[in-house]
C-alpha positions in Angstrom: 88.1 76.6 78.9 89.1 74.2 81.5 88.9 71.4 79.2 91.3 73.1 76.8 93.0 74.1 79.4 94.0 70.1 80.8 94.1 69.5 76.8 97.3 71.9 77.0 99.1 70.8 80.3 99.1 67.2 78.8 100.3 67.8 75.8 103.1 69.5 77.4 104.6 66.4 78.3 105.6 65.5 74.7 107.0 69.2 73.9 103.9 70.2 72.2 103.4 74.2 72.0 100.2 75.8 72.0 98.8 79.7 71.5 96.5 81.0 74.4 95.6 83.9 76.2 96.7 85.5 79.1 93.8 84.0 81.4 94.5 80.3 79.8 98.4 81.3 80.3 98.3 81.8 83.8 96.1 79.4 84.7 98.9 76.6 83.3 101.2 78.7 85.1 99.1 77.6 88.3 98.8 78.7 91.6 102.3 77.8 93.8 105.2 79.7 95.6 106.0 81.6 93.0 102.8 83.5 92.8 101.8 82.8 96.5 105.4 84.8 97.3 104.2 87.9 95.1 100.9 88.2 96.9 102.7 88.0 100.3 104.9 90.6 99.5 102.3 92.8 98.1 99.9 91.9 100.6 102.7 93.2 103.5 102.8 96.0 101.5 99.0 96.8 102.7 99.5 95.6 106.4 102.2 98.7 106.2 100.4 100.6 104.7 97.5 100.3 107.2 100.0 100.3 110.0 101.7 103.6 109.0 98.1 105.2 108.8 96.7 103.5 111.8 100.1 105.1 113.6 99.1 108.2 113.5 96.2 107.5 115.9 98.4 106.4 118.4 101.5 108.8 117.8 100.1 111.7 118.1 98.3 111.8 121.8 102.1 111.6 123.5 103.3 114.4 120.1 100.8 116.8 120.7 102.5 118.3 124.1 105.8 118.5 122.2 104.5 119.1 119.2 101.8 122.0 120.8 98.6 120.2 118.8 95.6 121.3 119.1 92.5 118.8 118.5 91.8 121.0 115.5 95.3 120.4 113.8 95.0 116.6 115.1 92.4 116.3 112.7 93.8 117.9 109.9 97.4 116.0 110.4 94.8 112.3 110.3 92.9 113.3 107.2 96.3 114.5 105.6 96.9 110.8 104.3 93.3 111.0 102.5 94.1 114.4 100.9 97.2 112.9 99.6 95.3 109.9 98.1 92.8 112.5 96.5 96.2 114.4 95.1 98.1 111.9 94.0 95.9 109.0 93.1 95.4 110.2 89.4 98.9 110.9 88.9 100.2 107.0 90.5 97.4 105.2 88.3 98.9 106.9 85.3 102.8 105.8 86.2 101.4 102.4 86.8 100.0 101.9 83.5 103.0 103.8 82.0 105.8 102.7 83.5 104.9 99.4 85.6 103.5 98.0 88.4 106.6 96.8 90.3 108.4 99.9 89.8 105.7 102.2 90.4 104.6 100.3 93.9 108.4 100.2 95.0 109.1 103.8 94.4 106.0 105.2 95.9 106.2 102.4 99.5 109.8 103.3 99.4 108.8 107.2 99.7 106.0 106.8 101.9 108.5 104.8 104.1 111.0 107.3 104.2 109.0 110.3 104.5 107.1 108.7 107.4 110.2 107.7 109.5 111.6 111.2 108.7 108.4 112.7 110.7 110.0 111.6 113.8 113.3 113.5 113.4 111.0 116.7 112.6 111.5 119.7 115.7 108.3 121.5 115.3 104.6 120.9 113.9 105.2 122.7 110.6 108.2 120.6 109.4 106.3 117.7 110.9 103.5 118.2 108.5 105.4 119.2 105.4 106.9 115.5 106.0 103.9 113.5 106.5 102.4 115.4 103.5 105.3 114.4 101.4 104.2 110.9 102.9 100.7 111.0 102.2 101.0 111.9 98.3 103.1 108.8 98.3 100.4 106.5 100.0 98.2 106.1 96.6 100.8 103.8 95.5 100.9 101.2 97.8 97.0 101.6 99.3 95.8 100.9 95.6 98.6 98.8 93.5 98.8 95.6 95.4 95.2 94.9 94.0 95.6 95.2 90.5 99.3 93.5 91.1 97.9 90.6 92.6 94.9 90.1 89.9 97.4 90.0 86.8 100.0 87.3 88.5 97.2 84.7 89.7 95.0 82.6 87.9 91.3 84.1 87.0 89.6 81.4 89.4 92.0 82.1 92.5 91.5 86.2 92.1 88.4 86.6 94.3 89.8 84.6 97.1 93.1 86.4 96.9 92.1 89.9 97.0 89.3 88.8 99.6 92.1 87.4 101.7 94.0 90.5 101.3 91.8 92.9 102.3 91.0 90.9 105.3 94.7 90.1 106.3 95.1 94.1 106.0 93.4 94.6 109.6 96.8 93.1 110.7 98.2 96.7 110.5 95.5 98.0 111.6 95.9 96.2 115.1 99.3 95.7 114.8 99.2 100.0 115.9 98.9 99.5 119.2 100.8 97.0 120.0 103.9 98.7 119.0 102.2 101.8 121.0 102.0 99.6 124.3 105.7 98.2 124.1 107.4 101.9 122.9 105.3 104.7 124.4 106.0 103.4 128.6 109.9 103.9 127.9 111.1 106.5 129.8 114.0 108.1 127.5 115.0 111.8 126.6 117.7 111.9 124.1 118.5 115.8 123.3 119.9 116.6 120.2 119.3 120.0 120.4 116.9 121.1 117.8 114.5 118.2 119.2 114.7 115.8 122.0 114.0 112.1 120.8 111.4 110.5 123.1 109.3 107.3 122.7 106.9 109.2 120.3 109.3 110.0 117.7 110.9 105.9 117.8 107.2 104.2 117.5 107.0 106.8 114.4 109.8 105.0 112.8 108.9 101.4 113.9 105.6 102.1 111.9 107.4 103.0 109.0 109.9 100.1 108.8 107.7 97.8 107.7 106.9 99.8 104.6 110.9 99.8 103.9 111.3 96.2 104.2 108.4 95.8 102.1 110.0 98.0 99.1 113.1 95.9 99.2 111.1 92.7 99.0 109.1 94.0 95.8 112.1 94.0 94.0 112.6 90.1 94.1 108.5 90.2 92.7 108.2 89.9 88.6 106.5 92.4 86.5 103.2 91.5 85.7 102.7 90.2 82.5 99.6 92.0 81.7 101.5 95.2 81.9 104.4 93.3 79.8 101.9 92.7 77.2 100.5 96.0 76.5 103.7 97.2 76.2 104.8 94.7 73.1 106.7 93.1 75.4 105.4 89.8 74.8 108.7 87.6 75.3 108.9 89.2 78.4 105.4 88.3 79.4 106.2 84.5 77.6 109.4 84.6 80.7 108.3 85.8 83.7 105.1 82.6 83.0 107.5 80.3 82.1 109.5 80.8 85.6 106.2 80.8 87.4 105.7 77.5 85.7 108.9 76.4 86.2 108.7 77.2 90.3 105.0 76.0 90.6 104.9 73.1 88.6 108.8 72.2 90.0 109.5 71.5 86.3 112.0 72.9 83.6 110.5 76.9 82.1 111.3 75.2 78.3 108.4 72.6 79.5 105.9 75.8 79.7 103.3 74.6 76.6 102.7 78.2 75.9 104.7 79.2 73.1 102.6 82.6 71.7 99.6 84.9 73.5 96.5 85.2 71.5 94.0 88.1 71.8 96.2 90.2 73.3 94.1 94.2 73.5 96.7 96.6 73.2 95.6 100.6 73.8 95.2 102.6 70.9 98.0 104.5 70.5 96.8 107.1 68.1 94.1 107.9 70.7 94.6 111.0 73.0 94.7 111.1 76.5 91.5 113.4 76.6 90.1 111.1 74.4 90.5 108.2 76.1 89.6 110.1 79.2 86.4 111.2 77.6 85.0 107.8 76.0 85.5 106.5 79.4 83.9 109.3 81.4 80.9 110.3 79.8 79.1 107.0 79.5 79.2 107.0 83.2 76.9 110.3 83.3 74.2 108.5 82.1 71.2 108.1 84.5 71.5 103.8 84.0 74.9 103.5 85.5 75.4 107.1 87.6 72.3 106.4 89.8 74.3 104.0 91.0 78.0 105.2 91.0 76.3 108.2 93.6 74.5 105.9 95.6 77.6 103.4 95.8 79.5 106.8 96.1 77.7 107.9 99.3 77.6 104.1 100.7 81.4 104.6 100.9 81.6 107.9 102.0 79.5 106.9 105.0 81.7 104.1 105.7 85.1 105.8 105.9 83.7 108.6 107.6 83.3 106.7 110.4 86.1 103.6 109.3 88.9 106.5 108.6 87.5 109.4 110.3 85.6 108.6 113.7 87.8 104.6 113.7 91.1 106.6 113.8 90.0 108.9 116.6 89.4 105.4 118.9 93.0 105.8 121.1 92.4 109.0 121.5 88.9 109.2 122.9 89.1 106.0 124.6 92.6 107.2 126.4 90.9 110.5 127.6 87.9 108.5 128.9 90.4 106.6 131.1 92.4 109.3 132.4 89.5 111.0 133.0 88.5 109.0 136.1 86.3 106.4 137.6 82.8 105.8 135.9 80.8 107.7 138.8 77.4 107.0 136.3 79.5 109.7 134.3 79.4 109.0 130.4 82.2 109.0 128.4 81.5 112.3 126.9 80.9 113.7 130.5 84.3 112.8 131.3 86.0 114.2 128.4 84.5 117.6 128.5 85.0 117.6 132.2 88.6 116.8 131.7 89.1 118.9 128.9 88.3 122.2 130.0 91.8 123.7 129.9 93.8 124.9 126.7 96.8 123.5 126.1 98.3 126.9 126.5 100.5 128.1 129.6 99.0 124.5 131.3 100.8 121.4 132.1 100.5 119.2 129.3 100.4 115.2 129.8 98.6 113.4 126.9 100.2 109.8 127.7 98.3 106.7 126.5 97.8 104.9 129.6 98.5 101.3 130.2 94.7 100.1 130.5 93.9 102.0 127.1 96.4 100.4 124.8 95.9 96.7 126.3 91.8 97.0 126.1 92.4 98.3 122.5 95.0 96.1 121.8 92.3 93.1 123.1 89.2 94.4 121.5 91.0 95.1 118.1 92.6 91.9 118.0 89.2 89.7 118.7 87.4 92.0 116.4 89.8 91.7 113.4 89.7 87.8 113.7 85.9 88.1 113.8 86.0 90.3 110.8 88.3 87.8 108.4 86.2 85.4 109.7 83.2 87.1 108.3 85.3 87.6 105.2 86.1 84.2 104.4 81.9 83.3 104.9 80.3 86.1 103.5 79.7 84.5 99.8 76.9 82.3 102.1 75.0 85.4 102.7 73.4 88.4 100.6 75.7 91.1 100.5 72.8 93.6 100.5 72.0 91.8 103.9 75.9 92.3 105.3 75.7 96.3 104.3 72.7 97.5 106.1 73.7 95.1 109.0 77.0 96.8 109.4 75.0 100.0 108.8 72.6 99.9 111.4 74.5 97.8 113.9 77.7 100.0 113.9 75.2 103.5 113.8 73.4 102.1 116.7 76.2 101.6 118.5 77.5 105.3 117.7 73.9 106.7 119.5 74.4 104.3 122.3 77.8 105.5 123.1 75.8 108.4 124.6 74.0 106.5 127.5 77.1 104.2 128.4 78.5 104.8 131.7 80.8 101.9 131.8 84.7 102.6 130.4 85.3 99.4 129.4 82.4 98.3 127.5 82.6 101.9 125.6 86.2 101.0 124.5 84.8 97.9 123.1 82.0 99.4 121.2 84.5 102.1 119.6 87.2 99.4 118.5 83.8 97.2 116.9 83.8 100.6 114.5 86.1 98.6 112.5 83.9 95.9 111.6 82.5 98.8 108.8 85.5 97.4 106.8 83.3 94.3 105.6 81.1 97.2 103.2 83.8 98.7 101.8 84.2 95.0 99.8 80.6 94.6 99.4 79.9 97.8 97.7 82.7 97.9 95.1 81.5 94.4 94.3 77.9 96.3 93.6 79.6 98.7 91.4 81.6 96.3 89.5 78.1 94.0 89.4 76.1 97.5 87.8 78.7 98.6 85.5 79.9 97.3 82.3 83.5 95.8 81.9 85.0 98.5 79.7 83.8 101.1 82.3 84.5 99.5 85.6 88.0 100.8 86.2 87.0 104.0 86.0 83.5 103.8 87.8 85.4 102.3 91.2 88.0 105.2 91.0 85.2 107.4 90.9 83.2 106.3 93.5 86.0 105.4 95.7 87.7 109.3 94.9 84.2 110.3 95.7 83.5 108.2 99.1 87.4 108.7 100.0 86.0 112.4 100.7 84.5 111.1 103.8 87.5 109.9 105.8 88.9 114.0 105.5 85.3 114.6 106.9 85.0 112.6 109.5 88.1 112.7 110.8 88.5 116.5 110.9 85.2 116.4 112.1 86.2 114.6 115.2 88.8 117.0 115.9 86.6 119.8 116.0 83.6 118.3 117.9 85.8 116.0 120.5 85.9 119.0 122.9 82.7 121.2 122.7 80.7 119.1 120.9 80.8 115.5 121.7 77.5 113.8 122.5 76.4 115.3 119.2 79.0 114.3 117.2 78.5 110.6 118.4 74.6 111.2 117.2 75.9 112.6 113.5 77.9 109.8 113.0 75.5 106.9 113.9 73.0 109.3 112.2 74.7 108.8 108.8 75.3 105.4 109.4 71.8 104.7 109.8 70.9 106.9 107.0 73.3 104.4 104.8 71.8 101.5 106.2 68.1 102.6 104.5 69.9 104.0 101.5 70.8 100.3 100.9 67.6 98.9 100.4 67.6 100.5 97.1 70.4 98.2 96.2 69.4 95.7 93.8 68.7 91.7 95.5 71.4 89.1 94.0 68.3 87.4 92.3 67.7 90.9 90.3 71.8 91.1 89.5 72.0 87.9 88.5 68.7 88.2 86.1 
């Protein structure tokens, strides 16, 4: 295909048109600032997105006096942004497929923007939660999009790298959350308006949902894709938006594109019904060859966001209550918390401040293990990605039991904020699934086992809430428990040698 492929760019410069498809098409089109400005948008669109969920973590310690939330509602109000994933994912993939990519993606950032910065104008808990609900059946959108987006406006061989790079560069947000906390939450300002009075808390809600905002605004300067263009008939379209990514990567004229026609174009049956459709892609999926491992691929992930989006999200939290607790005094962390916890929040003085020394340690540790994380990213095709899973596995679910027997502050901080480094199997076992499963089934099987391991970031994190208080050496031991667990399931992953034969 390359050879054809250089056959075709040459005989551009004498005007020559040629028919190809949309893989040949776009790798003409190249790789350049057209295409590199679409995946920066889009990829922005996931550091917001990770920012706005990593937010809450660190909003609602200084909300919950104001607010009057209790560890149990805490984790409810964390694992609402899963339950709106597990709402409204279904619904999003079907308005990208019907009605575009660039549309859909603006729309639904745009609303989760809005509806989060709304949150901090909220008086009371109920109203706070009916806008961050609103928020999370928006998230699908830009937590999924960006990753069939950028796939359909890059050049086959470039794709891996991209969405690797992507997913890496995500982990910005993630640490990106506590900055904002450490330079917003030490103001000291009261602004009453009467049915609320404004204070830090409610402005480092809104500064984690600009981002999103500006990001929705910038999407509309992206093109359509041209594999959406395509299956719509809109072929000329398609023919246009890669002759101006041409045009810009190339720095030539778009009437010098060679590509004058798209060849085995696959549009969707339109006489087919949608519980048709649904059904020939469902069922084949029940069979024991490729559901053996959709379930154990499925339970791989929901060990991993239990702890990545459950126990991860908790980190600010615990860690801040571990420092206001007190010196060490050979105490362990979960000593000090249930020691310093033993009042209600009712008819008490509240004060549930993130201290100084919490947000710069995480701010530190989060920082160095993000870098070490993309770093691990950009290597990881040198080694076995059975190998990287039950590493992460056992190594982070170790460090979960350990957390026990710790009696030093700071080193506990920095073994919670390495819960992150989990991240790496989320990559590693969708590339398993997509390894196991035929083409014409993948789509569906990642859904499904992502739907399915999604489940475990509502677990974990509600979870955390209710074991924080009464509960919390043992919840430390659950969690590194099913880590470890996940870590043997993965030896019945298949070796690379076996995938490749």
């Amino acid at each position: 295909m390359v050879r054809k492929l250089a056959t075709i760019s040459h005989k551009a410069h004498g005007q020559v048109k040629h028919e190809a498809d949309l893989d040949q098409a776009l790798e003409v089109a190249g790789l350049g600032c057209h295409n590199l400005w679409s995946c920066f948008v889009l990829t922005l669109v996931s550091i917001s997105t990770a920012l706005d969920q990593m937010g809450y973590a660190v909003v609602l310690p200084p909300a919950a006096c104001e607010l009057q939330i209790s560890d149990q509602a805490r984790g409810f109000i964390i694992a609402m942004p899963y339950i709106g994933v597990l709402l409204s994912s279904h619904a999003w993939g079907y308005l990208v497929d019907t009605q575009g990519r660039k549309k859909t993606v603006i729309f639904s950032t745009l609303g989760n923007g809005l509806f989060g910065a709304g949150a901090a104008f909220m008086p009371n808990l109920t109203s706070f939660i009916i806008c961050k609900g609103f928020s999370a059946l928006c998230l699908a959108g830009p937590a999924s999009i960006p990753y069939t987006y950028i796939s359909e406006i890059v050049p086959p061989k470039y794709r891996d790298i991209m969405l690797s790079l992507m997913n890496s560069v995500m982990l910005v947000g993630t640490v990106l959350a506590t900055p904002f906390a450490w330079a917003i939450l030490p103001q000291e300002f009261a602004i009453d308006f009467g049915a609320y009075i404004f204070r830090p808390w409610r402005l480092l809600t809104i500064a984690c949902s600009i981002p999103l905002l500006i990001s929705s605004i910038l999407l509309i300067f992206n093109p359509e894709s041209p594999k959406y263009l395509i299956t719509q008939d809109k072929h000329e379209e398609a023919l246009q938006v890669l002759r101006n990514m041409y045009a810009v990567n190339k720095r030539r004229s778009p009437e010098d594109y060679p590509i004058s026609r798209l060849t085995n174009i696959s549009l969707p049956n339109e006489k087919e019904s949608l519980f048709t459709s649904i059904k020939s892609h469902t069922l084949p999926l029940l069979k024991w060859t490729y559901s053996k491992w959709m379930l154990l691929n499925a339970f791989l992930l929901f060990g991993t966001f239990n702890v990545l989006n459950g126990l991860y999200i908790w980190v600010p939290e615990v860690v801040n209550r571990v420092f206001s607790g007190g010196e060490d005094n050979g105490r362990t962390p979960c000593q000090v918390i249930t020691q310093g916890l033993n009042q209600t929040m009712a008819g008490e003085q509240c004060n549930n401040a993130l201290e100084d020394r919490t947000l710069m340690i995480s701010t530190i540790a989060q920082t160095s293990l993000a870098l070490f994380v993309m770093i691990v990213s950009c290597v990881i095709k040198f080694m076995s990605k059975k190998t990287m899973i039950i590493i992460c596995f056992w190594v982070i679910g170790l460090a979960c039991i350990l957390v026990n027997f710790i009696t030093n502050q700071i080193v506990f901080a920095i073994i919670l904020s390495a819960l992150i480094i989990t991240i790496l199997n989320v990559g590693c076992v969708n590339a398993y699934t997509v390894d196991l499963i035929p083409t014409h089934l993948r789509g569906m099987a990642v859904t499904v086992s992502m739907t399915l391991g999604m489940t475990g970031s509502i677990a974990g994190s509600t979870m955390a809430g209710y074991m924080i208080k009464d509960a919390c050496e043992p919840m430390f031991y659950t969690f590194g428990g099913l880590l470890i667990l996940c870590g043997g399931l993965s030896f019945l992953l298949p070796s690379s040698r076996n995938l490749k034969n």
